[in-house]
N, C-alpha and C positions, 0 to 999 in steps of 0.2 A: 877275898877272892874277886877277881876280877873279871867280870859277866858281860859279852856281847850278847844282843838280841835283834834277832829278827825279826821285825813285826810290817805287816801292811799297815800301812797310814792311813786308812779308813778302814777300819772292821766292827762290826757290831760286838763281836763276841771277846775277843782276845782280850781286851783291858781286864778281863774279870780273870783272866791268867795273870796279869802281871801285877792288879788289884793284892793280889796273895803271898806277892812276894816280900821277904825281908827288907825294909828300907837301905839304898845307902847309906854309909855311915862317913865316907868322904878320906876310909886308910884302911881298913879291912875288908870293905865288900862296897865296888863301882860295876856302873852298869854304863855301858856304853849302846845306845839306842841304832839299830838302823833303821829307817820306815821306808817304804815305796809304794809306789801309787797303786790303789785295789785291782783297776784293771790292767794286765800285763805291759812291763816294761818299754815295750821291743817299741821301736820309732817308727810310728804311726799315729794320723789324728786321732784324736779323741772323739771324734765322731765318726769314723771308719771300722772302731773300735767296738763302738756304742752299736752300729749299727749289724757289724757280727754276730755279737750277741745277740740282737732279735731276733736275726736271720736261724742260728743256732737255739736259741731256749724256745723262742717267741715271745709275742707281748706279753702273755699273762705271769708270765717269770719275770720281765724285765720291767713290769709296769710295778708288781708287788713291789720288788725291789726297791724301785723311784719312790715309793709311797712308805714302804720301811724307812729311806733312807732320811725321810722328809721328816717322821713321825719322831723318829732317834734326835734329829737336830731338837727339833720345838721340844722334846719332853726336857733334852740335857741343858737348852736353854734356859727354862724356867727352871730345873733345879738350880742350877748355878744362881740364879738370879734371887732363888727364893736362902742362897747359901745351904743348902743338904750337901753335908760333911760327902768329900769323894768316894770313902768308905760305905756311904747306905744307898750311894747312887744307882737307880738302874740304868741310865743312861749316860753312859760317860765313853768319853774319847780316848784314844789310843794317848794321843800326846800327854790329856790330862790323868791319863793313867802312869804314864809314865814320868811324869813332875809329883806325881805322889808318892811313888818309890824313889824319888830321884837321882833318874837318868837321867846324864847328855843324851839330847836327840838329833843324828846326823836325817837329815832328810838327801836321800841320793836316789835316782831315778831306775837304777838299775844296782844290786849288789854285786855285778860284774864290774862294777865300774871302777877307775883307776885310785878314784876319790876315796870311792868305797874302802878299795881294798888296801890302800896308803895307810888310812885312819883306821882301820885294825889293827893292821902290825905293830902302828906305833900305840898304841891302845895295849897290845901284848897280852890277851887274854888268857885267864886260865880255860874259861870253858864258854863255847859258843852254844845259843839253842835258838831256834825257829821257833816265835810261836804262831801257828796257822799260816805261815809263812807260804807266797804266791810264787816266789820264784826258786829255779834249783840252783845250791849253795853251790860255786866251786870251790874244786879239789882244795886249791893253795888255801882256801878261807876254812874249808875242814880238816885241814892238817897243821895252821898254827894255835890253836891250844892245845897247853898240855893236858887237859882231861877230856878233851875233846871236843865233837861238836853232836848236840842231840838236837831232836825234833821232837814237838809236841803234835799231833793228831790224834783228830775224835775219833778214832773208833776204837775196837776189839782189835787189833793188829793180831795175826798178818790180815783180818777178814777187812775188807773196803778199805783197801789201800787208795788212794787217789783224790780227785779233787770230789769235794761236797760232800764227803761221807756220811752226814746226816741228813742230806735228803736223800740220796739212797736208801739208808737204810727203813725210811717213810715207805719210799716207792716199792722194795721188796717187801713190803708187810712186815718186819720183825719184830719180836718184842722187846730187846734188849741189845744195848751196843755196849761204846766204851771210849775210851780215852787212853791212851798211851804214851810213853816218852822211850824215843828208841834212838842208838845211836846212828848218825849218818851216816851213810854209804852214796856210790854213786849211782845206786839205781834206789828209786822213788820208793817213799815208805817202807823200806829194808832196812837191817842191821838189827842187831842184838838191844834186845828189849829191858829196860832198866825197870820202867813200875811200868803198872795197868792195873785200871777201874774199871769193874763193871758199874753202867750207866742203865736202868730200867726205860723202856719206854713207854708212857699211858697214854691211853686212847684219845685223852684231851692235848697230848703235845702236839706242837707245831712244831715246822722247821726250826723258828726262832728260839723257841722254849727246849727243843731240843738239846737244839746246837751252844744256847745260854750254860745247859745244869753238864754240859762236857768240859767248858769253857771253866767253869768254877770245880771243879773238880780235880779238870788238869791242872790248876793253878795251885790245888791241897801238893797236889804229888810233887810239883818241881819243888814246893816248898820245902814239904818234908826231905825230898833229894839234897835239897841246899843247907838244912838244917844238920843234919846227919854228919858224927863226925868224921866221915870219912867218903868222900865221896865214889861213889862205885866203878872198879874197874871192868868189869865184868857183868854181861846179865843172860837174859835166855836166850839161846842160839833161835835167828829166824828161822821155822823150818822150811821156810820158800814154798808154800802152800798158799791157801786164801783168796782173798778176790782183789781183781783190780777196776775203779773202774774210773770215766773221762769226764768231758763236760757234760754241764745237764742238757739234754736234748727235748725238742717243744712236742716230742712223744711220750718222754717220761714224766713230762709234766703232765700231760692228759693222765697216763698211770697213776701219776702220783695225787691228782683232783680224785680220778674214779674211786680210790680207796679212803675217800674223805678226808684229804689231810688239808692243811691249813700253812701258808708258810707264815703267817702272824697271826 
């Protein structure tokens, strides 16, 4: 089988999805890589970009982040350095997740892009999936495989459709989420549902620790989906119900401190 992926080119979490997967084998199962940059594609500085975000989260969302991002480098540095197998890593990189399964990795700055969507076609895939994927796939890129094209997302689907579903689901109080692989459609976290996990959430998780035990969990299910002799044509009709929701705002962040959560 023939596997495109969708991944952002820095993510904390995703590797531990693709960490799961069956290796290539180099004639029965390739993976063809695409990454794109964490913050959105669209052609603007990088620091007009940067600076959105503050304006939108505020500092103590965008300063965690700086300080996750920082923490992730040094830890995955010294594992590498100390050689801990990629497999017991906790900190590992999209690319180096993705040389462990071995995939080609197209790095393209936009999956709109002509580059992009050239080295698909000819790539030919059976089946395309999004993992935590930042931008929306188009139509012609979800309608050349023939089993199609799925997405991976943390939650319960249809409930917290949208971006950062697991801090959401911190800042509404809940006690339990999930993880889903659903096929794509043109409208955002819709189409017909292939697996779903329930994921518990304890008192002591953090954003990070949340969003990690979704991360490996959804990474069981595409497995088992890929393993499977038959790959599914069919799953649960969306009932178009549930919730949607956007960016994180420097309101819900104060929400989401009040109720004592933690993003690390």
């Amino acid at each position: 089988m023939r596997i495109a992926l969708l991944v952002p080119r820095v993510h904390f979490h995703a590797p531990f999805v693709l960490r799961a997967l069956p290796p290539a084998d180099g004639k029965d199962r390739r993976y063809l890589a695409f990454t794109t940059p964490k913050i959105s594609g669209e052609p603007a500085p990088f620091l007009r970009k940067l600076l959105r975000l503050w304006g939108e989260a505020g500092p103590d969302y965008l300063l965690a982040m700086a300080a996750a991002r920082a923490g992730h480098a040094l830890r995955g540095g010294w594992q590498r350095l100390s050689r801990v197998p990629a497999e017991r890593r906790t900190s590992l990189s999209v690319t180096e997740a993705l040389r462990f399964i071995g995939a080609e990795v197209r790095p393209v700055p936009s999956i709109r892009a002509a580059s992009a969507v050239s080295a698909a076609a000819a790539f030919a895939p059976d089946l395309l999936c999004a993992v935590f994927f930042n931008q929306i796939v188009p139509e012609d890129l979800r309608r050349l495989p023939r089993l199609g094209a799925i997405n991976i997302h943390p939650s319960w689907l249809p409930h917290y459709r949208g971006v950062s579903p697991c801090f959401w689901v911190l800042t509404r109080g809940e006690v339990e989420t999930g993880v889903t692989i659903h096929r794509m459609t043109a409208e955002i976290d819709r189409g017909e549902i292939l697996a779903r996990a329930r994921v518990p959430i304890e008192e002591r998780d953090t954003l990070h620790s949340l969003y990690r035990k979704c991360a490996v969990r959804g990474g069981e299910l595409f497995a088992d989906l890929l393993s499977a002799p038959d790959f599914p044509s069919s799953g649960v009709e969306d009932s178009g119900e549930g919730s949607y929701f956007s960016r994180i705002t420097a309101a819900a962040v104060r929400e989401f401190r009040a109720r004592g959560r933690k993003f690390f």
